[in-house]
SEBALUM-35212 format. One line per field, with one value per residue (C-alpha): residue in one letter; chain; x, y, z. Coordinates in steps of 0.2 Angstrom, whole numbers, m for minus. Layout:
<koldos>
rest = [a / ...] $
kette = [A / ...] $
px = [X / ...] $
py = [Y / ...] $
pz = [Z / ...] $
</koldos>
This chain:
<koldos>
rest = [x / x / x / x / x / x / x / x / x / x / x / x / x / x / x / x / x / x / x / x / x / x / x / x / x / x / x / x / x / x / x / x / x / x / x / x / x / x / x / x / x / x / x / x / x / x / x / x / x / x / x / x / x / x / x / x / x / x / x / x / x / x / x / x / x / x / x / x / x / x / x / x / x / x / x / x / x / x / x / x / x / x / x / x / x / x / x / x / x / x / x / x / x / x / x / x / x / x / x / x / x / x / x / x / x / x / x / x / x / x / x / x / x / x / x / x / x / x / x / x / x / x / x / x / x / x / x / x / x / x / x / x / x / x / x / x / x / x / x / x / x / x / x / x / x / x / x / x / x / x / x / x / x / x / x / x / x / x / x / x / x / x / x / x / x / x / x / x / x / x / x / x / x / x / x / x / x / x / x / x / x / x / x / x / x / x / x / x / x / x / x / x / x / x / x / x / x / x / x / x / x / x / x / x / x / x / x / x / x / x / x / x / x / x / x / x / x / x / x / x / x / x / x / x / x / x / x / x / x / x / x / x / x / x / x / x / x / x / x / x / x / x / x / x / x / x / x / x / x / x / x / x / x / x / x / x / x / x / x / x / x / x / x / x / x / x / x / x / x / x / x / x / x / x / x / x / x / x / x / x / x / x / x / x / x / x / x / x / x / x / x / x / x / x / x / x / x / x / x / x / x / x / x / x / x / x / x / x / x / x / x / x / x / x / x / x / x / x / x / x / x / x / x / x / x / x / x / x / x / x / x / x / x / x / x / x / x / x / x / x / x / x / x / x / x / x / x / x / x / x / x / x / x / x / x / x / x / x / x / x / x / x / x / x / x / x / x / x / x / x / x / x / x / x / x / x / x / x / x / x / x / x / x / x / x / x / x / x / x / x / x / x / x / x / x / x / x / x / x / x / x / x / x / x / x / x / x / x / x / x / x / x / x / x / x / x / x / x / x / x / x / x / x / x / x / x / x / x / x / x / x / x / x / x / x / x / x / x / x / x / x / x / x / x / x / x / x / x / x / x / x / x / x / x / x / x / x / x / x / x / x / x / x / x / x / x / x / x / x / x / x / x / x / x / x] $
kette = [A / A / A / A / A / A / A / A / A / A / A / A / A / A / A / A / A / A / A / A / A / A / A / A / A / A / A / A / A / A / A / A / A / A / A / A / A / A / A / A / A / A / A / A / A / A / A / A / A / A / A / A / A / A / A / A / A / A / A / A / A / A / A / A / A / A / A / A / A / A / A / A / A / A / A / A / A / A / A / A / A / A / A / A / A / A / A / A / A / A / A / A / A / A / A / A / A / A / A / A / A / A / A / A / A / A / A / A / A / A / A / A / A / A / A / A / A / A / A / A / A / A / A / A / A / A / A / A / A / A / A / A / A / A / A / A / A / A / A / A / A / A / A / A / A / A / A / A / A / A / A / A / A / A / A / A / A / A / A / A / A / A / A / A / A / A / A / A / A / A / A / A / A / A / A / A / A / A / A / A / A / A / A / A / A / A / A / A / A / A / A / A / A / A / A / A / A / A / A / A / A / A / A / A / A / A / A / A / A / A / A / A / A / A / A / A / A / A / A / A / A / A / A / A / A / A / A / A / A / A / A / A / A / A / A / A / A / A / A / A / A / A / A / A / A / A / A / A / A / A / A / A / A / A / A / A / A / A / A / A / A / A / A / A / A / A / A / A / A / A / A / A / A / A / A / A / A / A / A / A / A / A / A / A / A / A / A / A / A / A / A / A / A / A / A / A / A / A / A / A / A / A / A / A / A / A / A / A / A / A / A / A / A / A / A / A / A / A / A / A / A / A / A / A / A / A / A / A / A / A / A / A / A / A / A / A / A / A / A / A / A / A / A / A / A / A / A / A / A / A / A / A / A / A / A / A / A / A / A / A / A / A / A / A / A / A / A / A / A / A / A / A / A / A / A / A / A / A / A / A / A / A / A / A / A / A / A / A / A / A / A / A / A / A / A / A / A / A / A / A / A / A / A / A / A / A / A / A / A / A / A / A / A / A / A / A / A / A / A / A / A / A / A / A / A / A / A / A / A / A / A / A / A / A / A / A / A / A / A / A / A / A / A / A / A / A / A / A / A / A / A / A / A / A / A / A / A / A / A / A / A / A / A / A / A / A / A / A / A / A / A / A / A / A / A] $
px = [0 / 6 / 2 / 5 / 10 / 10 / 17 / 34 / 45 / 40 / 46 / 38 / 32 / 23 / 15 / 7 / 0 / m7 / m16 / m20 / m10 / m4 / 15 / 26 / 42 / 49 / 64 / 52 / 58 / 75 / 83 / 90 / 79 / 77 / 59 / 52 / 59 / 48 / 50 / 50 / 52 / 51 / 56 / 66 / 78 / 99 / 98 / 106 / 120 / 106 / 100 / 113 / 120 / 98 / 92 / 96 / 95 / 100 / 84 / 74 / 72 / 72 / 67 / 50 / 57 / 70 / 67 / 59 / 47 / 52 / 37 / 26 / 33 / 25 / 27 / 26 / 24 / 33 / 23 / 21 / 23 / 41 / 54 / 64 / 54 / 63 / 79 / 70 / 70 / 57 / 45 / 29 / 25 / 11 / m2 / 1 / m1 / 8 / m3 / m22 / m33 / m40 / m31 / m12 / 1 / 19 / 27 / 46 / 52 / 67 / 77 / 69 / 55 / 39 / 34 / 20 / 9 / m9 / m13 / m28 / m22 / m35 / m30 / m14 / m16 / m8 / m23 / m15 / 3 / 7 / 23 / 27 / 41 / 48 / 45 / 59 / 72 / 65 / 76 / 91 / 94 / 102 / 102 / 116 / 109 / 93 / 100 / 111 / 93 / 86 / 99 / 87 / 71 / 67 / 46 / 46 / 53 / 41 / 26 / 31 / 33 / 17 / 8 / 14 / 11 / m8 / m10 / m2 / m21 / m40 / m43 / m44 / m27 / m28 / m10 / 7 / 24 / 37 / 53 / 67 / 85 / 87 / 86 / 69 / 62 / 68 / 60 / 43 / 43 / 49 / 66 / 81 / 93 / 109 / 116 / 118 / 127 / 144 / 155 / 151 / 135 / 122 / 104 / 91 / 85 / 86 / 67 / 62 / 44 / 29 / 21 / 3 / 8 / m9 / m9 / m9 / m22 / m14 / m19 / m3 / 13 / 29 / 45 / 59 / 77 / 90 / 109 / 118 / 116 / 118 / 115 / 96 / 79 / 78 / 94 / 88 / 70 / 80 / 91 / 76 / 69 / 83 / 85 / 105 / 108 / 105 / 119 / 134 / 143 / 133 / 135 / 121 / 122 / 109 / 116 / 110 / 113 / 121 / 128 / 122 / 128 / 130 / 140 / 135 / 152 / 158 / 140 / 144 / 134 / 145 / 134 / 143 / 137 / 145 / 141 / 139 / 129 / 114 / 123 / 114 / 99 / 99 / 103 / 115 / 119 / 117 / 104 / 100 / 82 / 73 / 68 / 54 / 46 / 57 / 74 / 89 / 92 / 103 / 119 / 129 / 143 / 140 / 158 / 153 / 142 / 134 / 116 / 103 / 86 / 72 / 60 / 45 / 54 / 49 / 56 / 73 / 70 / 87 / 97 / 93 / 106 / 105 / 106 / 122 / 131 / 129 / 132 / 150 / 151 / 149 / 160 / 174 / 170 / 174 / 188 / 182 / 184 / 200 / 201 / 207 / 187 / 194 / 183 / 188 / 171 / 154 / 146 / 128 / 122 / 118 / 105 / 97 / 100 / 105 / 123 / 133 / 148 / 165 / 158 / 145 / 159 / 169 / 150 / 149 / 166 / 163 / 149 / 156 / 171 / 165 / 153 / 165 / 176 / 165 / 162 / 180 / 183 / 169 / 171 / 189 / 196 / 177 / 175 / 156 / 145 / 131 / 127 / 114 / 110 / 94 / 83 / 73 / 87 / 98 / 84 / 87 / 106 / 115 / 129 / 140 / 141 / 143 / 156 / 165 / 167 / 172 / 158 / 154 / 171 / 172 / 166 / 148 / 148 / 137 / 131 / 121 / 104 / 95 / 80 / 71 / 66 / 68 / 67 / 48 / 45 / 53 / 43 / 26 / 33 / 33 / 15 / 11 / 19 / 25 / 41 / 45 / 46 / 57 / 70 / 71 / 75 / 87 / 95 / 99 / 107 / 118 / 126 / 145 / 145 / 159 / 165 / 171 / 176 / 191 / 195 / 211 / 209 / 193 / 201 / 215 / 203 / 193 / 206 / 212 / 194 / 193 / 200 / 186 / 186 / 201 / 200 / 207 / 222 / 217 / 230] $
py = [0 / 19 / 34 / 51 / 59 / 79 / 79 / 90 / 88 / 69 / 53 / 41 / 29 / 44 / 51 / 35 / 33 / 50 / 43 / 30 / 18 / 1 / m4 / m15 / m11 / m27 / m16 / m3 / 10 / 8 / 7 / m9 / m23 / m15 / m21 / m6 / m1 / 8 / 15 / 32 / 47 / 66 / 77 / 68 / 69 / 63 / 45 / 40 / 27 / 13 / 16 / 18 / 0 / m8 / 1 / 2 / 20 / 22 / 9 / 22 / 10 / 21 / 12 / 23 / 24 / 35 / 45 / 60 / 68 / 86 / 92 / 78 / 60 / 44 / 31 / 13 / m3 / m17 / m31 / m44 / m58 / m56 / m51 / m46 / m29 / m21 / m22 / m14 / m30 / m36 / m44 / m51 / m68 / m74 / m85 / m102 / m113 / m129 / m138 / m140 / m131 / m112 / m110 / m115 / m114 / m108 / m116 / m116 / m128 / m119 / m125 / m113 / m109 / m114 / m99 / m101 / m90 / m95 / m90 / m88 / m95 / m88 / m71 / m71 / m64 / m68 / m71 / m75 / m78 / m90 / m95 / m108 / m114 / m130 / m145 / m156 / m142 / m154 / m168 / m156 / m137 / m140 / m152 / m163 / m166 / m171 / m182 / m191 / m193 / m201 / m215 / m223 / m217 / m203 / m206 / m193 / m180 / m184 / m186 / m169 / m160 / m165 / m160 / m143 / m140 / m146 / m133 / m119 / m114 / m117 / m114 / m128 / m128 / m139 / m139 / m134 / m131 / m136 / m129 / m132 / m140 / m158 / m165 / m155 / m163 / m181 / m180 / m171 / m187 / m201 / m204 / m211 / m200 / m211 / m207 / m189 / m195 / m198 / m193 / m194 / m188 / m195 / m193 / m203 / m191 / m173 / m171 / m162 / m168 / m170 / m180 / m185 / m186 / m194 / m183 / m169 / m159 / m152 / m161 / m162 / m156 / m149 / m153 / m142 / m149 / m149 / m150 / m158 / m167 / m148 / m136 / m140 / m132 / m117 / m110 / m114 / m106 / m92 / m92 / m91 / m77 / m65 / m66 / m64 / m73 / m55 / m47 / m49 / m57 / m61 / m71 / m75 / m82 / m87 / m87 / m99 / m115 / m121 / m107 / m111 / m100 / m98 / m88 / m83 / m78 / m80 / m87 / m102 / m105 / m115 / m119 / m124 / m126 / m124 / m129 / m113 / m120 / m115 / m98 / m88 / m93 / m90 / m107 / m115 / m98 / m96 / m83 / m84 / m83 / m82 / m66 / m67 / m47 / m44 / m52 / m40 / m37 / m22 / m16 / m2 / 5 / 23 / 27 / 22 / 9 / m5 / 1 / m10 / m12 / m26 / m32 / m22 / m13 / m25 / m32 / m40 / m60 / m65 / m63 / m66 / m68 / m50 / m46 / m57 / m49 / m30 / m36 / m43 / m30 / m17 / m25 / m25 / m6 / m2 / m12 / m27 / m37 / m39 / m48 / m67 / m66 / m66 / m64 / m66 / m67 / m65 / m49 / m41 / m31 / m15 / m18 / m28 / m44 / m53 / m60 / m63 / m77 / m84 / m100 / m88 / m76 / m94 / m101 / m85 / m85 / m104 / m99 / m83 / m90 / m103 / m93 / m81 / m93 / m100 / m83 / m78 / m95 / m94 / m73 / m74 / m57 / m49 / m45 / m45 / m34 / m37 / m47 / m55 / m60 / m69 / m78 / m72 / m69 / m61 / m44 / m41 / m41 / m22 / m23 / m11 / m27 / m39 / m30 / m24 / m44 / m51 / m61 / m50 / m42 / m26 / m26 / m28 / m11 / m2 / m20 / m28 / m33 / m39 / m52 / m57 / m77 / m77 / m97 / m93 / m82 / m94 / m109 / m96 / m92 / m109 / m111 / m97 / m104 / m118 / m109 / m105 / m123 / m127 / m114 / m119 / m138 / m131 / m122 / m137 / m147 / m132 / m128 / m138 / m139 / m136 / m147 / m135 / m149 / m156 / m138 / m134 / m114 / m116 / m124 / m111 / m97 / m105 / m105 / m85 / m80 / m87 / m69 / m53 / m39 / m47 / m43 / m60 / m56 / m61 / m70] $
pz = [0 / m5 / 7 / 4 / 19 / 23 / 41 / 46 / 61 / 65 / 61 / 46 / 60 / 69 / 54 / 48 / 65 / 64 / 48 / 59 / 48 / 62 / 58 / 67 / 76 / 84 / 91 / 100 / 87 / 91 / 75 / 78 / 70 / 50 / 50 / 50 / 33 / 21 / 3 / 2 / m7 / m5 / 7 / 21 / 34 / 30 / 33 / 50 / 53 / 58 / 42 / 31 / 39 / 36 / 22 / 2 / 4 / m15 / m18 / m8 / 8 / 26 / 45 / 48 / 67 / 61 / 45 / 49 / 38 / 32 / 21 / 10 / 8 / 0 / 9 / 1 / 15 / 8 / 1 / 17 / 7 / 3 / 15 / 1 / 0 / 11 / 2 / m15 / m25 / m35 / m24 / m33 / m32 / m46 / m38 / m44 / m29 / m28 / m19 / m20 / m8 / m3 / 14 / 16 / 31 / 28 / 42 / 49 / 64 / 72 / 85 / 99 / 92 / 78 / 66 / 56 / 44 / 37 / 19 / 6 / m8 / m19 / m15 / m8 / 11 / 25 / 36 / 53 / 61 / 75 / 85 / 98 / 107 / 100 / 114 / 108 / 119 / 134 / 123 / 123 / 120 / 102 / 87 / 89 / 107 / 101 / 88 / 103 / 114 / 96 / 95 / 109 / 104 / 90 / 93 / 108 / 96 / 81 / 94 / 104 / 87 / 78 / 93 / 92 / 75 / 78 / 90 / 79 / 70 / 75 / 58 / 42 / 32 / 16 / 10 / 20 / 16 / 33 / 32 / 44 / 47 / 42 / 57 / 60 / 46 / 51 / 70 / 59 / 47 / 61 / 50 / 61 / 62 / 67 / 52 / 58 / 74 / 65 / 52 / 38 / 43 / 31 / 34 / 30 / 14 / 10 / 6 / m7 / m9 / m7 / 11 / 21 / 39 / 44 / 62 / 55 / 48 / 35 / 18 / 7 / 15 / 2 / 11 / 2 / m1 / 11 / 5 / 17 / 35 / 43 / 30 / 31 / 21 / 32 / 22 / 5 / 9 / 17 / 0 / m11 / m1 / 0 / m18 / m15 / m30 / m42 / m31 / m37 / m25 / m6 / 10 / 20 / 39 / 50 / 67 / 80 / 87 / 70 / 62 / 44 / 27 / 12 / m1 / m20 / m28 / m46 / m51 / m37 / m22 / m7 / 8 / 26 / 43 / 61 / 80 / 89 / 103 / 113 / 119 / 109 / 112 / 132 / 132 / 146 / 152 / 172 / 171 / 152 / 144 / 128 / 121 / 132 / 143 / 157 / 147 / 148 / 129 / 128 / 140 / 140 / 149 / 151 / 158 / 177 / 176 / 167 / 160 / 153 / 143 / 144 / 133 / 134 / 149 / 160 / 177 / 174 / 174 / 165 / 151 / 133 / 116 / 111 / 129 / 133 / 116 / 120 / 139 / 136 / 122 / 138 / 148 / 137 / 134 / 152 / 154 / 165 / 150 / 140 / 123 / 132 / 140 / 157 / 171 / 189 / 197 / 194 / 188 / 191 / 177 / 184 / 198 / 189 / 198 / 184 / 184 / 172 / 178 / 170 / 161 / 151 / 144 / 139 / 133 / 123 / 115 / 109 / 99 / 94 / 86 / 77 / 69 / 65 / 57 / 46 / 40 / 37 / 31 / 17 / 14 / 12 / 11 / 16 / m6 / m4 / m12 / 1 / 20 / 23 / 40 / 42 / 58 / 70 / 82 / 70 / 69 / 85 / 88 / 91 / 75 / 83 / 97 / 86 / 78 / 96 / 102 / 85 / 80 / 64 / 55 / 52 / 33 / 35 / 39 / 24 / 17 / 30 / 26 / 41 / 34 / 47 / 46 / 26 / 31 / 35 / 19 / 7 / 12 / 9 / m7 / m11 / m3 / m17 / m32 / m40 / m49 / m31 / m29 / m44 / m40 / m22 / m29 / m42 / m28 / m17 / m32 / m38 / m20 / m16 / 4 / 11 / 24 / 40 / 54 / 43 / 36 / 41 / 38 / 49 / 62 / 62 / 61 / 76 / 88 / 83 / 85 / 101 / 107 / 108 / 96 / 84 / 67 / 54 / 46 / 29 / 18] $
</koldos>
């Protein structure tokens, strides 16, 4: 929808609400997420560093919480079934679905957490949204735990799973398209995955069709491709929905308990996959919590003292991903912190009540390092015309952080493209057309895999990232 706007002196956000125009701000206007962005053109305040590091400002993209309206501005919301939009791409998707039926569920099973949309597939609209947490974390916090619990038994995982997704909607769905890792997809279908469990990690199948799961009411379910035993559907559904493959050259990550990614260089795409561990996810750390009210999600050090912020400014109940990266981020800002991680004792976080003690920085570091290896590994020198960072998790992170303790370098400055859960929006691009379909397959067979745990660069990078705020000395 377009909107002409003749407000002065207030920001885009503020002048749609005046028009009484509802728009999302996941970050509380901060700046920080990029999902408020917005096309817009006229008269308009100098972009700001938040969106000069979110936004195509050349496309004409600005965030709504922080472009401020100087005379009469046309504002153009980005289309909601593609993520995309908000890096100025072309977004439309012909109706053409797949799969037979009015009403259809795009559907992503994360590690932490379910996402789910519910769509007309007559007329394209996103009729309703829906998350839940994902009842396997009871089996173990991350996937190659849960693949260790299902060398006895994988029936709790499938029985546990399908029970969530039943739950998801009180409304009919006659045709879904699941998305997810690979071992997601196995515990969904009831597949073993001992194969997994060990070099050379083979799974049972990498999908790429078609299913009827008889407990589920969902008709005729559309499994995409996975393209390895850890480089799973979610990152060929993210792929498809960034649409990285019309840049020139693009890296996309998707941080979280296995760092998946996935770079398009000299027309080649080269997927990999590493362990970063439940860190980021609140997971295994002493006061650590999903990003759930009350969770600490930003920290500062404003020369005296460690400050903070929660989520929906509630009371402080813990710490959260976001939280625990600005919060060591902070720390090593005032000096508590130096670049080994040391940390004699246990620290409160302001007077919050929260603590913060030495086996979370070491937990932190883990998982930043082997993130960051696989991207240095993978990016080389950093020649990349654009980043992509992509999950749910990854809208909410502070850059200027992730940059501060190492676990981005330096370059994504001015080529960042937070996407949200492009896992999520590729699978209902699928659910709308069958092309969508075809290019995902093609996709999956055109990507080499790059093994990381035998790589001896990775290895060496892994242990030199293992340090806070070092930048790779690329050779």
């Amino acid at each position: 929808m377009t909107y002409t706007l003749n407000h002065s002196g207030v920001t885009i956000a503020d002048a749609l609400a005046a028009e009484g125009i509802s728009f999302a701000h996941p970050c509380g206007g901060k700046g920080k997420c990029g999902k408020c962005r917005v096309h817009a053109v006229g008269a308009l305040s100098e972009p700001t560093a938040n969106e000069r590091t979110l936004c195509d400002i050349a496309g004409g993209w600005r965030l709504s919480c922080e472009a401020v309206c100087l005379g009469e501005v046309t504002v153009t919301l980005p289309d909601s079934g593609s993520i995309t939009a908000a890096m100025g791409k072309d977004t439309h998707i012909a109706l053409d679905p797949p799969l037979p039926g009015r009403y259809g569920a795009a559907i992503d099973i994360g590690t932490t957490t379910i996402a789910a949309r519910r769509v007309d597939l007559v007329t394209g609209d996103v009729l309703s949204a829906a998350t839940a947490r994902n009842p396997q974390s009871a089996y173990g916090a991350d996937v190659v735990s849960r693949i260790e619990f299902a060398l006895n038994s994988t029936a709790p995982l499938t029985d546990c799973i399908r029970t969530a997704l039943r739950g998801l909607f009180d409304a009919p769905i006659d045709a879904a398209v699941i998305t997810g890792n690979t071992a997601m997809l196995h515990f969904l279908c009831g597949l073993s995955t001992d194969g997994m469990a060990c070099a050379p990690f083979t799974p049972s199948e990498l999908f790429g069709r078609t299913a009827v799961i008889d407990d589920l009411p969902f008709g005729r379910i559309y499994l995409p491709p996975c393209m390895s035993a850890f480089v799973g559907a979610d990152i060929t559904t993210a792929i498809l929905a960034s649409g990285m493959l019309a840049d020139e050259s693009a890296l996309l990550v998707d941080i979280g308990t296995n760092g998946e990614m996935a770079l398009w260089r000299d027309g080649k795409l080269t997927c990999a996959s590493t362990a970063a561990g439940p860190a980021f996810e609140g997971a295994e750390i002493s006061s650590g919590v999903q990003g759930i009210p009350g969770a600490i999600d930003s920290v500062r050090w404003d020369g005296e003292k460690l400050t903070y912020t929660t989520i929906q400014s509630a009371p402080p109940c813990g710490i959260c991903g976001s939280g625990l990266i600005s919060a060591v981020a902070a720390l090593l800002d005032s000096g508590i912190l130096d670049e080994s991680g040391y940390l004699a004792e246990p620290i409160e976080i302001g007077d919050s009540g929260i603590t913060l003690d030495p086996t979370d920085i070491r937990k932190l570091q883990l998982a930043k390092s082997a993130i960051r290896a696989g991207i240095d590994t993978l990016a080389a020198d950093g020649d990349i015309s654009r980043f992509y960072l992509a999950g749910g998790f990854g809208s909410y992170l502070d850059i200027d952080a992730c940059i501060r303790i190492g676990l981005l370098p330096e370059w994504v400055r001015g080529k960042l493209a937070s996407i949200g859960n492009a896992a999520l929006t590729g699978a209902e691009m699928i659910l709308k057309n069958r092309d969508c379909l075809h290019r995902a397959e093609e996709l999956a067979k055109s990507a080499t895999l790059l093994s990381l745990e035998d790589n001896e660069r990775f290895c060496e990078l892994y242990i030199e990232n293992m340090l806070f705020g070092k930048e790779t000395d690329y050779d």
